[in-house]
N, C-alpha and C positions, 0 to 999 in steps of 0.2 A: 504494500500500500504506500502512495508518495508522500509523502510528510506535508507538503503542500498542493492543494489542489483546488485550481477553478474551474468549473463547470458552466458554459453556455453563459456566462457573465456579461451583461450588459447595464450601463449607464450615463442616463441623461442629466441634465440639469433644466433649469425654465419651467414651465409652463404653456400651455395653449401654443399660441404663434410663436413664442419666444423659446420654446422648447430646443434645445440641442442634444442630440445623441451623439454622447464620446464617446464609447466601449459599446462594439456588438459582438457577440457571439465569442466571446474569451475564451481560451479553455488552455489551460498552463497542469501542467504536472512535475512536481519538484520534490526528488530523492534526497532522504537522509544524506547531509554532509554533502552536496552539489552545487556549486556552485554557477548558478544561472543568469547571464547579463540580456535584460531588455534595452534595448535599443532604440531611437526613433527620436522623432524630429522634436523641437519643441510647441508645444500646446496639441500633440496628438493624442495626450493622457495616459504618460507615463505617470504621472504623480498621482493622479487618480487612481490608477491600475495599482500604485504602490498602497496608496490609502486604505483601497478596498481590504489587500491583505492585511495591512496591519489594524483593521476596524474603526477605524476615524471615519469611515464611510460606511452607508450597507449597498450590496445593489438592487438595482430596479430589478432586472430578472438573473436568474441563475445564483449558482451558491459560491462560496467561498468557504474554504477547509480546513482546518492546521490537525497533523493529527489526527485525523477521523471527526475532527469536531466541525460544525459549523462555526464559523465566527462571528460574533454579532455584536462584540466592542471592542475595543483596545484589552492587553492582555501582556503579562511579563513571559509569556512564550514566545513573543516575538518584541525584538529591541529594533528601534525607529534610531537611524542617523540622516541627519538632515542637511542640505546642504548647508546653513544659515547657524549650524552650529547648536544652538539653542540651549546655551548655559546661563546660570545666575550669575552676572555680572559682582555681586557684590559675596560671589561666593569663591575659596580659590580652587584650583586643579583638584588637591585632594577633598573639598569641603563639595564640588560639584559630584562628586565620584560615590563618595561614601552617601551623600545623602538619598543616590538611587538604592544603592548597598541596602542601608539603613528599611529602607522600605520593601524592599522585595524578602529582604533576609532578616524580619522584625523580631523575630527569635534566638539569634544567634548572640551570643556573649559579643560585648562591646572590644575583645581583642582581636575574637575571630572577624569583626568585620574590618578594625583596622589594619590587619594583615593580607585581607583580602583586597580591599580598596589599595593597599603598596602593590600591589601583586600586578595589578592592571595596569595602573602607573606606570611599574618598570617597564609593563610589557609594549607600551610603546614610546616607550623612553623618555617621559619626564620626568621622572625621579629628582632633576634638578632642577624645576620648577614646581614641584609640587603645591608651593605657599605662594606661588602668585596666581593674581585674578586677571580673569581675563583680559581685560583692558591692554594687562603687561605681555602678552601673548602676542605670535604672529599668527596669522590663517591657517598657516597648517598646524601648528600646535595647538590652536582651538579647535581642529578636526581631531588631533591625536585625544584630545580630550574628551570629544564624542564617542571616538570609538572606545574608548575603555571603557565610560559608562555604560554605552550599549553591552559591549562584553561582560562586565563585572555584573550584569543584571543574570548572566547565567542564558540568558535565551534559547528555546528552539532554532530561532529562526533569525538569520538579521540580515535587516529591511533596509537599503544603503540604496537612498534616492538625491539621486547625484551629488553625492558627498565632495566632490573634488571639483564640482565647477566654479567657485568662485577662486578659486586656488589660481597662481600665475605658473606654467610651465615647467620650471623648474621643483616648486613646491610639489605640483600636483604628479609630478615621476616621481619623488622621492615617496608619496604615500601612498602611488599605488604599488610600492617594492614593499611598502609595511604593510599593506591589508593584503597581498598576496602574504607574506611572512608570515603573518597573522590567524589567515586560514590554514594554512599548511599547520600552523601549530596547532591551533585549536579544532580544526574539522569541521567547524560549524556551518549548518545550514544556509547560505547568502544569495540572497536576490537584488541586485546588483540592477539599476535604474540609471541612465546615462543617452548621452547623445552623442558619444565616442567611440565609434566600429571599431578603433584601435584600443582603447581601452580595456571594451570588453574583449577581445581575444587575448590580450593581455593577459586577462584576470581571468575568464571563467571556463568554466567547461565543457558551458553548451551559450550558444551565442541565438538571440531570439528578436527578428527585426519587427517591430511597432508601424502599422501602416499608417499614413496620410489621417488624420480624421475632414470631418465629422465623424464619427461610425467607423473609430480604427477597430483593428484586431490584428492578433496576433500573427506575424507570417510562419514559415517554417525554420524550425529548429536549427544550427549547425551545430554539431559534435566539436568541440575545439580540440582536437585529439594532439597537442602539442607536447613535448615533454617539459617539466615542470625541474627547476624554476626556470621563467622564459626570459629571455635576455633579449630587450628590444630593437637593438642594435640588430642582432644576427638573426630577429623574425623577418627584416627588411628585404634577406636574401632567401628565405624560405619558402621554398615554392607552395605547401598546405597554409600557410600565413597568406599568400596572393591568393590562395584559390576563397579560403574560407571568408577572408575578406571583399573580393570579389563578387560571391555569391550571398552574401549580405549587403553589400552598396547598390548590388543590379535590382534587387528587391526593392528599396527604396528609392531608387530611381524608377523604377516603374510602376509595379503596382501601387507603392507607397507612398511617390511623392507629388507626383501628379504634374510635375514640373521643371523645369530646366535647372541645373543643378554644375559645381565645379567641382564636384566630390571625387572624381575621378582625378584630379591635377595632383601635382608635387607628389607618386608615389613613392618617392624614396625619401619622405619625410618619416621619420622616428616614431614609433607610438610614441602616447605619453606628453607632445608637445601642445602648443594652445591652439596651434595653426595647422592640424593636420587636416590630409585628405578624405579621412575618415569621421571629420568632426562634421553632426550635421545641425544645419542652425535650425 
């Protein structure tokens, strides 16, 4: 049974005349420990589509599943990373960390949780920033901050909707080398939201392109069958990297995007940069 699963999922928003349908006819299935990157343009309801699984939304028809379970709210089975970061400013690194701790694990002796709240810290290496707040922080270490919390919540499933887009270039290579790390170490279940074809072969294991909306849906799967860990440099030259990104762009060049597009240019640009070929606006 897949640890996540949408079924015929569809959602509008509006009313009457004003009515829009973003999501028709969904249907995603996502194995224990899989890493799976959605793909597609922006406002085609990728964030939606994220919402739905992690219950911030319900939808209009079809179900949503964690687990065997229907979903019908938010839930510490699945941890939410956002792009926007979304910490207490007047709280610091560790004080933002422990207070998810604090709530998920309201049982646990006060050492066990601060052992565990260092534990996530280290793991993506602030450890020497722990006591500052975020103000004193750059962008990617406001994301390294997210992701721990997310982690340190213990999660089924984590919900990473476009965690690295406000990131500039440089930052946003360097943390997709830590959440590749990151999964490798932990195995956790990730559903992986982005507008980056490069990105996600980068990162995931099955690469899934989001059509054009009104009324997107899902297109066909790729298998990212690449060996692990992928060094972005030397996917440039790899001929399963051209093809599988190939057959993800052609998708959203046609069926998906409905329009003239330069996505095809600069192919010997790097994953990972802000200006790649594979970035779709």
């Amino acid at each position: 049974m897949p640890l996540v699963e949408l079924c015929n999922v569809g959602k509008s928003y509006g009313a009457g005349a004003t009515r829009t349908e973003v999501l028709r006819d969904v249907n995603l299935e996502i194995d224990k420990g899989e890493f799976v990157a959605v793909v597609g343009y922006s406002g085609a309801g990728k964030t939606t589509l994220m919402s739905l699984v992690a219950g911030l939304l319900q939808p209009d028809t079809g179900v949503v599943k964690v687990n065997g379970k229907v979903v019908d709210g938010p839930g510490p089975d699945r941890g939410v990373i956002f792009q926007n970061y979304s910490l207490l400013p007047w709280l610091s690194v560790y004080d933002n960390i422990y207070l998810a701790v604090d709530q998920i694990f309201a049982s646990w002796p006060a050492e066990k949780k601060r052992e565990h709240t260092e534990r996530y810290i280290a793991m993506v290496k602030l450890s020497h920033a722990r006591d500052k707040k975020p103000a004193q922080l750059s962008g990617g270490m406001r994301q390294r901050v997210s992701v721990a919390r997310a982690l340190a919540m213990d999660p089924e499933v984590l919900l990473m909707d476009e965690p690295l887009g406000a990131l500039d270039a440089l930052t946003r290579a360097t943390l997709q080398d830590e959440i590749e790390r990151i999964w490798r170490a932990t195995q956790k279940t990730v559903l992986l939201i982005t507008n980056d074809v490069d990105e996600g072969i980068l990162l995931a294991d099955r690469i899934i392109p989001l059509s054009k909306g009104p009324g997107a849906t899902l297109g066909p799967g790729v298998a990212v069958d690449l060996d692990r860990p992928r060094d972005r440099k030397a996917l440039n030259h790899d001929p399963r990297f051209k093809e599988i990104r190939g057959a993800v762009i052609n998708y959203l060049l046609g069926l998906g995007a409905g329009r003239p597009s330069n996505l095809a240019r600069n192919s010997s640009s790097a994953p990972g940069g802000a200006q790649r070929a594979g970035a779709v606006a």
